[in-house]
N, C-alpha and C positions, 0 to 999 in steps of 0.2 A: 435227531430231536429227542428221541426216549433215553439217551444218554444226558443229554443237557436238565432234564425233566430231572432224572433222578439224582444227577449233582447239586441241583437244587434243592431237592428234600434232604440231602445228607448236608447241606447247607445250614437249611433253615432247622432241625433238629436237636443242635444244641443249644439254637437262642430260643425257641421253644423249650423244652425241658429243665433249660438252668433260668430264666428271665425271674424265676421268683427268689432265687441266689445273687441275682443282681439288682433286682429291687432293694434287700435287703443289704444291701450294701457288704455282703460275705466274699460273694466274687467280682472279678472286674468285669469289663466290655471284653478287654483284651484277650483276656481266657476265653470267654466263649468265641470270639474270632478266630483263636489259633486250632479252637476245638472244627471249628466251623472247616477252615482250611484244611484241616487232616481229614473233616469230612467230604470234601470234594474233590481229593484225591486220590484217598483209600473207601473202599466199602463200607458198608453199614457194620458189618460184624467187627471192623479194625477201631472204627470210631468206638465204639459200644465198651469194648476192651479197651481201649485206652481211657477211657469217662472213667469206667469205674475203675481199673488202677491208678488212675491217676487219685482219685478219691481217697482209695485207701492209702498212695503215698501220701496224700497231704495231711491224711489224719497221723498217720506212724510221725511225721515232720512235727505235725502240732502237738503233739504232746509230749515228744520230745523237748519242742521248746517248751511247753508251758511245767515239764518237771524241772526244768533245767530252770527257770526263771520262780519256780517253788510257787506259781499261782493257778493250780490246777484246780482247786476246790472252789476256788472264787470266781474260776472261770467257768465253772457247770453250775454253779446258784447263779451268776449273773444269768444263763444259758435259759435254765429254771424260768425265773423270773421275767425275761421276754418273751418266752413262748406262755406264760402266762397271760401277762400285759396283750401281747399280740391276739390269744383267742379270746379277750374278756372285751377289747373295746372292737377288736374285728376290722384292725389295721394291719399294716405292717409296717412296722417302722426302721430305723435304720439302727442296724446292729453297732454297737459302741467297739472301739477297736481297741481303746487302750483303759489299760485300770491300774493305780497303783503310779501309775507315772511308767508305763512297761509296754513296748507296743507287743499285740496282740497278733500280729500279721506274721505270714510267709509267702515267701516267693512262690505262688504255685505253679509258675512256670516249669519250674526245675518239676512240678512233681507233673505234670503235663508230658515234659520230655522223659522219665524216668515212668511213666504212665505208657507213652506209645513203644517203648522200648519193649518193655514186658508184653504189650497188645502184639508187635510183630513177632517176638520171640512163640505166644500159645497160638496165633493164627497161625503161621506156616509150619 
């Protein structure tokens, strides 16, 4: 039973801590489901390491794409300007994915899988 208990909290963990990343429409259900599955299979400490490299690979990803598509500056004023908007009327709205005619998105899957890679390599 205290196994089943705590596969549940390593469950429910990442749709707690990301739900305000998927409100805003940044990440998907998906991600946090596959986060959820690595977490009721491995430990908290494997989960935990993978969240954040996985984080830091999608950021090294995103701006790679966004130099590579030359809209880096228009993507941290627009960035700006929502987190503005968002604490001034005290919503959260949904974050705009494309500008310029350019989608704004990555596969953060891959940075997920390239996330628990590196989480197993510093756990063991």
């Amino acid at each position: 039973m205290m196994g089943l208990f705590w596969s549940g909290v390593r469950i429910f963990f990442p749709v707690i801590i990301l739900f305000l990343l998927f409100l805003m429409h940044a990440l998907g259900a998906g991600d946090i489901k596959l986060f959820s599955m690595i977490g009721s299979i491995w430990n908290l400490k494997v989960l935990c390491y993978c969240m954040i490299f996985s984080f830091l690979t999608g950021a090294v990803f995103s701006l790679l794409k966004l130099l590579n598509q030359k809209n880096l500056i228009s993507r941290i004023l627009y960035f700006c300007r929502y987190i503005k908007t968002s604490l001034e009327t005290r919503c959260i709205g949904v974050y705009e994915r494309q500008s310029d005619g350019k989608q704004n998105t990555i596969c953060f899957t891959i940075a997920i899988l390239v996330g628990f890679c590196i989480a197993m390599e510093v756990v063991n």
